[in-house]
C-alpha positions in Angstrom: 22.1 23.3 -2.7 22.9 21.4 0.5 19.8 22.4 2.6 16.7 23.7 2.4 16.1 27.6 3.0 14.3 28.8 5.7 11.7 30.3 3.8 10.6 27.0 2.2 10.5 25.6 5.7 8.6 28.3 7.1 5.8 27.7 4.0 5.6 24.6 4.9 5.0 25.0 8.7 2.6 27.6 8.4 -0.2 26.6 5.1 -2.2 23.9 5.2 -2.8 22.8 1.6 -1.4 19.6 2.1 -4.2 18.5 4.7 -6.9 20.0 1.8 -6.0 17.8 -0.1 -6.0 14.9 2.2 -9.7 16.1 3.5 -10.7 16.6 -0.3 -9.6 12.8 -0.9 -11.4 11.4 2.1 -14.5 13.0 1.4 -14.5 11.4 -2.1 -15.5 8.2 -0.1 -15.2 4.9 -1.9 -11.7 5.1 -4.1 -11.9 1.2 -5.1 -10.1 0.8 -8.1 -11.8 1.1 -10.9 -14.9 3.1 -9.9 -16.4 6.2 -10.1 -14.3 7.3 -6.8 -11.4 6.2 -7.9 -11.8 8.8 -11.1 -12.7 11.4 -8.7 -9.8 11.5 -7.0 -8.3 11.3 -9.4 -9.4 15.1 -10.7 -8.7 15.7 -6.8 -5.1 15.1 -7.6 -4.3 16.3 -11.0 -6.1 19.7 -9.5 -3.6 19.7 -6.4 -0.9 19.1 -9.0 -2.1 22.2 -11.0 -2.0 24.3 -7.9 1.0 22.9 -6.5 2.8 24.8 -9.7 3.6 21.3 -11.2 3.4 21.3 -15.2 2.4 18.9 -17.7 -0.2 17.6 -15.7 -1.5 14.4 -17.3 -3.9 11.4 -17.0 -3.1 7.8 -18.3 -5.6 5.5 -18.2 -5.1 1.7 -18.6 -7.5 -1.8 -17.9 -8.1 -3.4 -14.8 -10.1 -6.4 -13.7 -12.2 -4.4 -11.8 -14.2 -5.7 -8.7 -17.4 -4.7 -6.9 -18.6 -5.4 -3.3 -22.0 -7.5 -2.7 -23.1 -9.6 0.3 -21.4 -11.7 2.8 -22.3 -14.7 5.0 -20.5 -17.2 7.6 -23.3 -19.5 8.9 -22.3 -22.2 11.8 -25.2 -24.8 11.3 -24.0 -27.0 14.4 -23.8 -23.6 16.7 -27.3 -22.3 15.4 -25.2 -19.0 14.1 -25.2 -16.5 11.5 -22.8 -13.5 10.5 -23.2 -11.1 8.1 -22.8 -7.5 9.4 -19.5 -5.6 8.1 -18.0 -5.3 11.7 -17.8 -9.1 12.0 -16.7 -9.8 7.9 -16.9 -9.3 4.2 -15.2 -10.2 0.9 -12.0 -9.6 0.0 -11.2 -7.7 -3.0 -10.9 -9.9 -6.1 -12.3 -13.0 -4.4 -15.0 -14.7 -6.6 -18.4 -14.6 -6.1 -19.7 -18.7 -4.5 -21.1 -20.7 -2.0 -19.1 -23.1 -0.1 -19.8 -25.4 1.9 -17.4 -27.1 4.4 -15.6 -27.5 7.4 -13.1 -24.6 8.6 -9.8 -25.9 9.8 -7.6 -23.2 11.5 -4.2 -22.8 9.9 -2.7 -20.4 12.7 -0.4 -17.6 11.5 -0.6 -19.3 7.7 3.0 -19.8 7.7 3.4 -23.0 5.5 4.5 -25.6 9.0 1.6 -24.1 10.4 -0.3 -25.8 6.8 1.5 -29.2 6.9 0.5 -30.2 10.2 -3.3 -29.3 8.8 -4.9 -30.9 5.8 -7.0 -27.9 4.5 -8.6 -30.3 1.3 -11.8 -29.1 0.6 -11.6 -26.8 3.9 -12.3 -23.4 4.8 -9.0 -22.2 5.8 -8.8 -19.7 8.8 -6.1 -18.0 8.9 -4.6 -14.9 11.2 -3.0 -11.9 9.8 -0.4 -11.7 11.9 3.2 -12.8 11.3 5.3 -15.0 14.4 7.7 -12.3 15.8 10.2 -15.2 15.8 9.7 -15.9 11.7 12.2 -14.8 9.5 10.3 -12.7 7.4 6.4 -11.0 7.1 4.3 -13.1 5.5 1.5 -11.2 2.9 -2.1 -12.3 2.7 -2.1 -13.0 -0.5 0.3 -15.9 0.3 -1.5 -17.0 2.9 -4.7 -17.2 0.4 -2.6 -18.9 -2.2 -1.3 -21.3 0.1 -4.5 -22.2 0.7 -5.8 -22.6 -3.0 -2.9 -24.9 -3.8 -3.1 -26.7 -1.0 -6.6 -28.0 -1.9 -8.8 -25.7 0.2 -11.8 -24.4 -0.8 -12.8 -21.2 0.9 -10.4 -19.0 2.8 -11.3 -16.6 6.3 -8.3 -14.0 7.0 -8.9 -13.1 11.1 -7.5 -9.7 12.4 -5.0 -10.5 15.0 -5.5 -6.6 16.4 -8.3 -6.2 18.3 -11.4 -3.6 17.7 -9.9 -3.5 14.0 -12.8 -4.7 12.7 -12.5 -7.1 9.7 -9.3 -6.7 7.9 -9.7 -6.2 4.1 -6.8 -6.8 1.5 -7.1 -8.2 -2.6 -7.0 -11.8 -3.1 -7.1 -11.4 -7.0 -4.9 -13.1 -9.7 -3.1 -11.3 -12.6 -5.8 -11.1 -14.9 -9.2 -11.7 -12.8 -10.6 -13.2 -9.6 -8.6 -15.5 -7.4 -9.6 -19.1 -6.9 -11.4 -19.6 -3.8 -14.2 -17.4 -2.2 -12.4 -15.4 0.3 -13.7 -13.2 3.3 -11.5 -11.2 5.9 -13.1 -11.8 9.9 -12.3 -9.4 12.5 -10.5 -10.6 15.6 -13.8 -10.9 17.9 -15.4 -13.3 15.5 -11.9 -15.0 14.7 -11.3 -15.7 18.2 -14.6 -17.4 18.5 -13.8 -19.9 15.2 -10.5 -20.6 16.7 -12.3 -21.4 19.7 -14.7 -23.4 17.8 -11.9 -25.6 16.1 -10.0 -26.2 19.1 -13.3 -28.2 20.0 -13.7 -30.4 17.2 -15.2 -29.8 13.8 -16.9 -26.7 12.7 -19.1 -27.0 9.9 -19.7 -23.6 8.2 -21.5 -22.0 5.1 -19.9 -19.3 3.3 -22.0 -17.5 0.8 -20.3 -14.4 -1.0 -21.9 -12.2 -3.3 -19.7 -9.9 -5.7 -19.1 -8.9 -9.4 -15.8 -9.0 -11.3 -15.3 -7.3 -14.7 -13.2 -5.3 -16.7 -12.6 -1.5 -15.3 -10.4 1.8 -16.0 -8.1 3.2 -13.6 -5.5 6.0 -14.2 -2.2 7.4 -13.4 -1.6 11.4 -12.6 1.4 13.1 -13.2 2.7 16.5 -13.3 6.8 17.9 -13.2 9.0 20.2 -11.8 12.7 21.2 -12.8 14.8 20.8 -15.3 14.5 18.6 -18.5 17.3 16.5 -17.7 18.1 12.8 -19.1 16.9 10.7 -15.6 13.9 12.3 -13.6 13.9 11.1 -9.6 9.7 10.4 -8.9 8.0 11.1 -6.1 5.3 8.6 -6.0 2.0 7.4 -3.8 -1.1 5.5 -4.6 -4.7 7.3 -4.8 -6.9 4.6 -4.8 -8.6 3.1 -1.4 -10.5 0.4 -0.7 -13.8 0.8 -0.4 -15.0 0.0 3.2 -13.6 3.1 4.7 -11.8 6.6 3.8 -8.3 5.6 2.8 -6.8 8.4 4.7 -3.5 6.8 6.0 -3.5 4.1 3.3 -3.1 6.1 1.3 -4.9 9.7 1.0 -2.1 10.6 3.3 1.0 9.5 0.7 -0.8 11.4 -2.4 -1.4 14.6 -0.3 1.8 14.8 0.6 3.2 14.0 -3.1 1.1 17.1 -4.1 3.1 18.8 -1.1 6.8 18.1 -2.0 5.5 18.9 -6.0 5.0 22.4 -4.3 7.6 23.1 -2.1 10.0 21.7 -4.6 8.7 24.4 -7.3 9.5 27.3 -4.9 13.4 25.6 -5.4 13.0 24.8 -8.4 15.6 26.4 -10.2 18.3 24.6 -7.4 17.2 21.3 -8.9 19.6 19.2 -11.3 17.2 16.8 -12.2 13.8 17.1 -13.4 11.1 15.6 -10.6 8.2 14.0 -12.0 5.1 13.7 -8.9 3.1 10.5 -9.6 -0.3 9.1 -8.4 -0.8 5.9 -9.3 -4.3 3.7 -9.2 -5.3 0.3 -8.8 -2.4 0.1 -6.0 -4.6 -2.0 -3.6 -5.2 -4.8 -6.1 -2.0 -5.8 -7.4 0.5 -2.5 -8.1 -1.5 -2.2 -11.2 -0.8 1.8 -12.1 3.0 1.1 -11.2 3.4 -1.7 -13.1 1.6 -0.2 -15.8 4.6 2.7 -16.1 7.4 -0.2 -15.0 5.4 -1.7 -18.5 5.7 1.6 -20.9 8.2 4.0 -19.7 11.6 4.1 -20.2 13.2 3.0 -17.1 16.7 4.2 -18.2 15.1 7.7 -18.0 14.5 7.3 -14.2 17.1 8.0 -11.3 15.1 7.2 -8.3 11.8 5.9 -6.9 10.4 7.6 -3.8 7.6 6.0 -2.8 5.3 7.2 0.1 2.7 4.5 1.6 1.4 4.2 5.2 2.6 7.4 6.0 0.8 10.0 8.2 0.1 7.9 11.0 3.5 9.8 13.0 5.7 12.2 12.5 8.9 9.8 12.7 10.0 9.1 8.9 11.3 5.7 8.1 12.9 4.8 4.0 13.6 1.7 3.3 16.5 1.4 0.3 16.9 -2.0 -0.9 20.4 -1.7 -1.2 20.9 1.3 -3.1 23.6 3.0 -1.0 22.6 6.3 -2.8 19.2 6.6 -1.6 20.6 5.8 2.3 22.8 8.8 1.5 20.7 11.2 0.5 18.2 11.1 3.3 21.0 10.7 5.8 22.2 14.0 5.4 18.6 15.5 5.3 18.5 13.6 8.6 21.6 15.7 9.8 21.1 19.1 8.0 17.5 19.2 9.7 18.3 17.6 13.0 15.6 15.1 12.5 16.1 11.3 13.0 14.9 9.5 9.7 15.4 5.6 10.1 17.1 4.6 7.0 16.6 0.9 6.9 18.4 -1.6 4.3 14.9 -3.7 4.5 13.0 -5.0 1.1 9.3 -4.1 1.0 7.7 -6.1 -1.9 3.9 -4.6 -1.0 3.8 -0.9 -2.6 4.3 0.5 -6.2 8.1 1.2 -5.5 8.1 -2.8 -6.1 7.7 -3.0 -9.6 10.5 -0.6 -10.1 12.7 -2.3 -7.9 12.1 -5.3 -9.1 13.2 -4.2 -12.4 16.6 -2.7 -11.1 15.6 0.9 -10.7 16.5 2.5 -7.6 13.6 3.1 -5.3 12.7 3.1 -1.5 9.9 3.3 0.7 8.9 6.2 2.9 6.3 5.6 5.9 5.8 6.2 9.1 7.3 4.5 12.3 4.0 3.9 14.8 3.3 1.9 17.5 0.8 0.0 15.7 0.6 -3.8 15.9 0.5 -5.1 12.3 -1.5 -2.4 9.9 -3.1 -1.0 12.9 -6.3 0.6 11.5 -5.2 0.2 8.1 -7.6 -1.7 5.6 -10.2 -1.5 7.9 -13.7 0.6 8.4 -11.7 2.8 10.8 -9.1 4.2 7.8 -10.0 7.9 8.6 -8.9 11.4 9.3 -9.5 11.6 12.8 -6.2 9.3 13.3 -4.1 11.9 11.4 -2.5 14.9 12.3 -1.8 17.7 10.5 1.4 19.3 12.4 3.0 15.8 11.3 1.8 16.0 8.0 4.1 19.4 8.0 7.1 17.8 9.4 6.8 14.7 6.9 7.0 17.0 4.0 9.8 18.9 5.5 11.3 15.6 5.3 10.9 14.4 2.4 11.3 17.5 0.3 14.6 17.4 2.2 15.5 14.0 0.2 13.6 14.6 -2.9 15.4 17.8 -3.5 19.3 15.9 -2.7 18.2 12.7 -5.1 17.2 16.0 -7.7 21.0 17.1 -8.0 24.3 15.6 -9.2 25.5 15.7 -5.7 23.8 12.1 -4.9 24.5 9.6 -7.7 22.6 6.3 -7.7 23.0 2.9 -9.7 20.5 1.3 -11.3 21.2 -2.9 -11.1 20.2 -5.5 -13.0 17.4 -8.2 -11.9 19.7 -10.4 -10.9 21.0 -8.3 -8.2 17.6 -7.5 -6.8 17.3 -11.4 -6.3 20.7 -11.7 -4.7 19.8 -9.0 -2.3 16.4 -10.2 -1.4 18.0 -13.8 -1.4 20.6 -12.6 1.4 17.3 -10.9 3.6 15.3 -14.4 3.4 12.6 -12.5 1.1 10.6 -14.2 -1.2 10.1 -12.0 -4.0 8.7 -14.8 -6.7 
């Protein structure tokens, strides 16, 4: 099979299961790891997976240090100020519970110059979420936050560079339980006015953070098409959310349109080559926890191809990134040409989603988004994560798309070679990416 028939096309264009699923997932509300949302979806799924045709639909559950949301303050004695309304800030995901007092000393973009010419010692640091354009690389929050730990500081403010965002939101946690410092994220309005603030002279704040950290359960969903076959190409998204909004681009949208390709790849399904295996994993938004979980027990030998879908929805315009695996650039190429569709194909590494801990480990994997005009995350992690900012005649084109790749990895046609870790590192040395 070379291309897609007309008829599967044609279903896709004209039903509208795909966006069920995605209002079914938003309507769930809170999906923070962990929590009773987070299960919900998860039935949400393993039920779209089950109408999608998909078999062996399954649950795996594993531990995670769970966290849970209380109250958050910023208090400017000198300025006779107090914030503590969730358009202006609140905790960060895994940041422990504290009160701090000190003075806040603005970091800039975080990027670790930025923190030499600064002495952040038993500071608050402030820092902005946004990378320089003229910086080699992106630079995550949570290396901003550890920066800041290391470095001696004692609380840490993350500002949203994107204005009317609202705070940005984003987990701070270690491997195994809360990060160091007390951590809140600031939205750009009220970051503006610290910066201001320091540019003046000292700002002496209070920070005051109320929260809970414990052991929780997430869960993994799977379900296959095709053939039993040695190697198995996934299709992968994350579920969970964070808990401040609806999680529809990041990433309702990715696990409705896993269930999607599940579907239109069963109406091919006796074209395929390779088995497909459609997986939602939890726990994405506070440390790839559900991926690594299956990097941790499965066999990896058994696995062709990662396809993972995160911050997608927001267009129409498909973008994989292939860390180097030529095979993967191949196969959505010529879906590219046999549809007439551009996809980008980029030759990027993307440490952030749950193809990572695959890749990481030498299997070949890439990441499929969408290519907006967003600055940054745009809406993403923020309050305003919801539906209205989707659309569903892209979610149609998207799976077109994808299915398009999914079903060209799923034959013998496109052969791909799994590496070794040392040739991940090579390849993210040669890009300037960090990936320790």
């Amino acid at each position: 099979m070379t291309q897609l028939p007309a008829t599967l096309i044609g279903d896709a264009h004209r039903n509208g299961i795909a966006w069920e699923t995605l209002e079914s997932l938003v309507d769930v509300g809170n999906r923070m790891a962990g929590q009773d949302g987070e299960r919900e979806a998860a039935d949400v799924v393993a039920d779209a997976f089950e109408t999608a045709g998909l078999r062996d639909v399954t649950m795996e559950s594993f531990e995670i240090p769970g966290w849970w949301r209380g109250s958050t303050a910023l208090s400017l004695p000198d300025h006779e100020q107090r914030y503590d309304d969730p358009h202006q800030l609140f905790a960060l995901p895994g940041t422990p519970a504290g009160e701090v007092t000190a003075e806040i000393v603005d970091v800039g973009h975080g990027t670790p110059a930025e923190f030499d010419a600064v002495d952040v010692e038993e500071a608050i640091a402030l820092a902005s979420s946004k990378t320089p354009d003229d910086y080699d690389r992106w630079i995550h929050r949570r290396e901003k936050y550890q920066e800041a730990a290391e470095r001696g500081a004692v609380g840490f403010l993350f500002r949203n560079h994107v204005e009317g965002c609202l705070p940005p939101t984003g987990s701070v946690s270690d491997a195994d339980g809360p990060g160091p410092i007390p951590a809140a994220g600031v939205s750009r309005e009220l970051g503006h006015r610290l910066v201001r603030y320091c540019e003046h002279g000292e700002v002496a704040a209070e920070l005051d953070i109320d929260c809970r950290n414990g052991t929780a359960t997430s869960r993994n969903v799977s379900g296959r098409i095709g053939p039993e076959t040695e190697q198995e190409v996934l299709v992968t998204a994350h579920y969970d959310a964070h808990d401040i909004a609806e999680g529809a681009k990041d990433n309702g949208a990715g696990s409705a349109l896993v269930a999607e390709v599940g579907r239109l790849l069963a109406t091919i399904e006796g074209d395929l080559e390779v088995g497909v295996r459609c997986v939602t994993f939890g726990a994405e938004e506070i440390g790839l926890r559900g991926s690594s979980h299956m990097v941790g027990t499965a066999n990896l030998d058994g696995i062709k191809a990662v396809i993972n879908l995160d911050g997608i929805g927001g267009s129409r315009n498909l973008a994989v990134d292939v860390h180097g695996f030529d095979g993967l650039a191949d196969a959505f190429e010529a879906a590219s040409v046999d549809l007439d569709t551009p996809i980008e194909v980029n030759d990027d590494f993307v440490t952030h989603s749950d193809h990572w801990p695959f890749v990481r480990a030498g299997v070949p994997g890439l990441m499929a988004h969408s290519v907006t005009d967003d600055e940054g995350r745009g809406w993403g992690h923020t309050h305003a994560d919801t539906l209205d900012k989707l659309d569903r005649r892209e979610f149609r084109d998207l799976a077109v798309l994808l299915t398009a790749g999914a079903a060209r990895l799923a034959t013998e046609e496109y052969p791909v070679e799994a590496v070794d870790r040392h040739t991940i590192e090579e390849r993210a040395e040669e890009r300037g990416v960090d990936i320790e």
